[in-house]
C-alpha positions in Angstrom: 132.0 95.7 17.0 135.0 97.7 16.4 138.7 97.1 18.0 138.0 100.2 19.8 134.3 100.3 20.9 133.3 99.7 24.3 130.2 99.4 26.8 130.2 101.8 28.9 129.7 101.0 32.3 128.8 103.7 35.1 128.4 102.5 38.6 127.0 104.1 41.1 126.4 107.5 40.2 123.3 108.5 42.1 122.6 111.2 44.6 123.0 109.8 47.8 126.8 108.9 47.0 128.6 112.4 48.0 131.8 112.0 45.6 128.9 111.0 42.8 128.0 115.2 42.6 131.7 116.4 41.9 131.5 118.4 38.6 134.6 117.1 37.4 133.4 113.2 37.4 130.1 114.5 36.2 131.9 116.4 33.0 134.1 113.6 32.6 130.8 110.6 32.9 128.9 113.1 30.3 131.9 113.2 27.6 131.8 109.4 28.2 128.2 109.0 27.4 128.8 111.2 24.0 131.6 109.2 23.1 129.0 106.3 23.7 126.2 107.8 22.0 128.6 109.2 19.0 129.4 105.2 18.3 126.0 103.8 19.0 127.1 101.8 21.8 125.1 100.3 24.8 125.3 102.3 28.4 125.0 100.3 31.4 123.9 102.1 34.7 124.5 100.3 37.8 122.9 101.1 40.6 123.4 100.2 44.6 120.2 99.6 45.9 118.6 101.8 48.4 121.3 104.5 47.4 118.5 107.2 45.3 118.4 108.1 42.2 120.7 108.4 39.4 122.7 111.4 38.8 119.5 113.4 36.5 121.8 115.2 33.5 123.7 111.9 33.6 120.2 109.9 32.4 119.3 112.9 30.4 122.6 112.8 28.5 122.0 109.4 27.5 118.2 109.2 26.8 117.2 107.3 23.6 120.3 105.3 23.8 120.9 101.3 24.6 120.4 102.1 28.0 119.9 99.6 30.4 120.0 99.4 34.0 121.0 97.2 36.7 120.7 97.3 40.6 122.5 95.6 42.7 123.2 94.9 46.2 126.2 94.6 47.2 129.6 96.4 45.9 130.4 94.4 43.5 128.3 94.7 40.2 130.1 92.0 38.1 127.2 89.2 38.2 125.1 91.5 37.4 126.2 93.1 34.2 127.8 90.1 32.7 124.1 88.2 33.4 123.0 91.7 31.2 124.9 91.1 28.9 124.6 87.8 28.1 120.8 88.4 28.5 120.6 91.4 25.9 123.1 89.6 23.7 125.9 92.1 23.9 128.4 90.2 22.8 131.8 92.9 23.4 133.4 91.8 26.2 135.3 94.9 26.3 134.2 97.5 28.9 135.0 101.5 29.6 134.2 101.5 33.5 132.9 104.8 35.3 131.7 105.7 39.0 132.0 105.6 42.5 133.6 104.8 44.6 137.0 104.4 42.9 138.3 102.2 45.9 135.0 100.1 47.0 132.5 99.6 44.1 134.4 100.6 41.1 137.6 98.2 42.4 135.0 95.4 43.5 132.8 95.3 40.2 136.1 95.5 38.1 138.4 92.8 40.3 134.5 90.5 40.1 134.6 91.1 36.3 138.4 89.4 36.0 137.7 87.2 37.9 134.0 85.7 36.3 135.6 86.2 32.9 139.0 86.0 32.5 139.1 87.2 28.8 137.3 90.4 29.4 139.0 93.9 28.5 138.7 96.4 30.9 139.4 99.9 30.6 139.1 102.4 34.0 138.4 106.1 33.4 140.3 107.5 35.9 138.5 111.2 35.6 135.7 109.3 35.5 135.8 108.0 38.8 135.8 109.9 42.4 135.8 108.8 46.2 134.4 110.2 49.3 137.5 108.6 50.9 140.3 110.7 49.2 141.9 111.1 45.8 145.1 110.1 44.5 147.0 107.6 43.5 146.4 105.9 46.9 143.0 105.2 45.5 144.3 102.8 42.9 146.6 100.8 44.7 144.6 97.8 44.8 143.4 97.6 41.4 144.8 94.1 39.9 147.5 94.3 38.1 146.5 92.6 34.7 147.1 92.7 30.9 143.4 93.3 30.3 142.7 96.2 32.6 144.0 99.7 31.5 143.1 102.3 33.9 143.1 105.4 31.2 
């Protein structure tokens, strides 16, 4: 894969999360997906269990794609998309991260993915990522500060 190609990564975006149906997170997740789709690179949607479905135009955006999904149960996602990608042989280990919520699941699944694999290069998408707690920069206080993470 190219220097500049990532997976792309959306968590959480389904319909029971509030700050998932904001029309800017949802414009900015769908550019993402072209971007994706334009570079014929794998999608990952993760999914809290017990939360509802997807975000629909997100799923139609990126339809007859590598798109794979994963569900898990707790806020952070990190087992479960590294065990995906090792198990679909994707070998980047560089990420683009999207979803909800910016300070619970989005913070958790990235700090989990530094933490299980220390070489792995992280970008946030910061319009691509919302909370039912707030906005601002309050929101991204906690995120590690690390060589490997960008938050873009």
């Amino acid at each position: 894969m190219n220097e500049e190609k990532r997976v792309l990564v959306i968590i959480d975006m389904q319909k029971d999360f509030q700050a998932a149906l904001g029309s800017e997170i949802i414009k900015e997740i769908l550019k993402q997906i072209n971007i994706s789709k334009g570079q014929n690179l794998p999608i990952v949607f993760v999914r809290y269990q017990g939360e509802g479905e997807i975000v629909p135009c997100l799923l139609k955006r990126a339809k007859k794609r590598m798109v794979f999904f994963i569900t898990k149960d707790d806020c952070d996602g990190s087992r479960e998309i590294i065990s995906l990608l090792k198990k679909k042989k994707i070998k980047s280990r560089k990420l683009r991260i999207c979803g909800v919520n910016t300070d619970e699941c989005v913070q958790e699944t990235v700090k989990g993915l530094l933490d299980r694999e220390p070489s792995i290069d992280l970008e946030v998408v910061k319009k691509g990522c919302a909370s039912f707690f707030g906005t601002g920069e309050d929101l991204w206080k906690n995120y590690p500060k690390k060589e490997n993470l960008k938050i873009i």
